[in-house]
C-alpha positions in Angstrom: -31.0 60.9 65.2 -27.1 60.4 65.2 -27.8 58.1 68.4 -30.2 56.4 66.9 -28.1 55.4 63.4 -25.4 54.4 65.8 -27.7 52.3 68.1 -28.9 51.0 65.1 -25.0 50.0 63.2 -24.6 48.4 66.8 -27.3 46.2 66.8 -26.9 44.8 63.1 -23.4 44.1 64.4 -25.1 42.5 67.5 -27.1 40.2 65.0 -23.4 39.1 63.5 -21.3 38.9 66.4 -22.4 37.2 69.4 -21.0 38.7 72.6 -22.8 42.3 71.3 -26.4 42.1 72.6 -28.3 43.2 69.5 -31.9 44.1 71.4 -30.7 47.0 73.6 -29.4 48.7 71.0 -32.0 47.8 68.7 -34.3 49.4 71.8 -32.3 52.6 71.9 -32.8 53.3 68.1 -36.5 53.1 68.2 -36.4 55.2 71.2 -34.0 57.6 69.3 -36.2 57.7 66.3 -39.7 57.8 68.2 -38.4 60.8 70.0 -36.5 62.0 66.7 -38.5 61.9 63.5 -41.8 60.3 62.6 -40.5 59.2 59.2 -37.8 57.4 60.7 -39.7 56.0 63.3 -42.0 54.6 60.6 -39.1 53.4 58.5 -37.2 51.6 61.2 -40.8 50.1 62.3 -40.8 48.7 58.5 -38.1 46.8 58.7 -37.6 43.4 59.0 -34.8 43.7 61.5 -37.2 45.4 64.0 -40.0 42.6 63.2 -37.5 40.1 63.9 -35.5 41.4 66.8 -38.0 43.4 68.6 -41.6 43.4 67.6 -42.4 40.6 70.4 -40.6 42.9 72.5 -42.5 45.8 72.5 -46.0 44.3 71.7 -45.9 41.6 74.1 -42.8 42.1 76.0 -41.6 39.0 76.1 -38.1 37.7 74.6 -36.9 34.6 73.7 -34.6 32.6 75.9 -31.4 33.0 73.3 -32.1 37.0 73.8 -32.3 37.4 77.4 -29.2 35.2 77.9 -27.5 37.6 75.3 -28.4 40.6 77.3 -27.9 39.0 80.6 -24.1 38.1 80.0 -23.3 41.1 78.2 -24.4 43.3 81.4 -22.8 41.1 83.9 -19.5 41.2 82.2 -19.7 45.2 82.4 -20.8 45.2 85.7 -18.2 42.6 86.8 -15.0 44.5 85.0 -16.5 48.1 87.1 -17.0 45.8 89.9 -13.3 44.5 90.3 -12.0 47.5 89.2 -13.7 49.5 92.1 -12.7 49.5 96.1 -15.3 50.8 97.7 -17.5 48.4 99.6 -20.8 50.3 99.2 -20.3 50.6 95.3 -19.8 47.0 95.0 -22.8 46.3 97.0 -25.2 48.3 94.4 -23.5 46.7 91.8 -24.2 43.1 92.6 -28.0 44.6 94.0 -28.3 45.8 90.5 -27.1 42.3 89.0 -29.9 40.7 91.5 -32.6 43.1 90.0 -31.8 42.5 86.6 -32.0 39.1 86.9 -35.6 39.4 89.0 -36.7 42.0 86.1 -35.5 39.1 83.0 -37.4 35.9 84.7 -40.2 37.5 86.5 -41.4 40.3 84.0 -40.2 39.7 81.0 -42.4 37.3 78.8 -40.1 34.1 77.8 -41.0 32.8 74.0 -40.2 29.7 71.7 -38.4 31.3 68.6 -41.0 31.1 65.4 -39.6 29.6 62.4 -40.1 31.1 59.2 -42.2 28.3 58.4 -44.2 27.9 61.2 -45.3 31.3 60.1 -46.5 31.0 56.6 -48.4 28.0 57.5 -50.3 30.2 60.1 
């Protein structure tokens, strides 16, 4: 539950600043409180921070563009400051294997979406 709180303080940070990815950790607190308490899980489905950020997500798995750009460019920076920080060959092979995967994974299989305007939704 701790994990999940903290995912969760992450992700609302995510939503304000914008080099923090705000749907992985957003991700990792439903997990946390799907695996941790029903009550929380049901509160944390409630809100409208979860409808926003990763309802789509999980029911259709798609994202929108803005999103997977987000997550995209925060995991290549990681991987790029482990990948010039290491010196073995093989390690920096996997790394930029995983970087090709992740990429393959984001345009191939995850659903890309038009972002819905509040709007567009009450006229619906």
């Amino acid at each position: 539950m701790f994990i999940g709180f903290l995912a969760l303080g992450l992700g609302i940070l995510g939503i304000i600043l914008p080099l923090l990815p705000t749907t992985p950790f957003l991700l990792l607190a439903s997990f946390c409180f799907v695996k941790g308490s029903e009550k929380f899980e049901r509160w944390f489905k409630g809100t409208t921070i979860y409808k926003r950020h990763l309802e789509n997500f999980v029911k259709e798995r798609a994202m929108t563009l803005q999103q997977k750009l987000t997550i995209l460019l925060f995991a290549d920076v990681m991987i790029a400051i482990a990948f010039f920080f290491l010196d073995n060959i093989i390690l920096r092979v996997v790394l930029l294997l995983i970087v090709v995967y992740k990429y393959y994974y984001f345009i191939y299989k995850i659903k890309t979406v038009q972002v819905v305007k509040a709007s567009q939704n009450n006229t619906k």
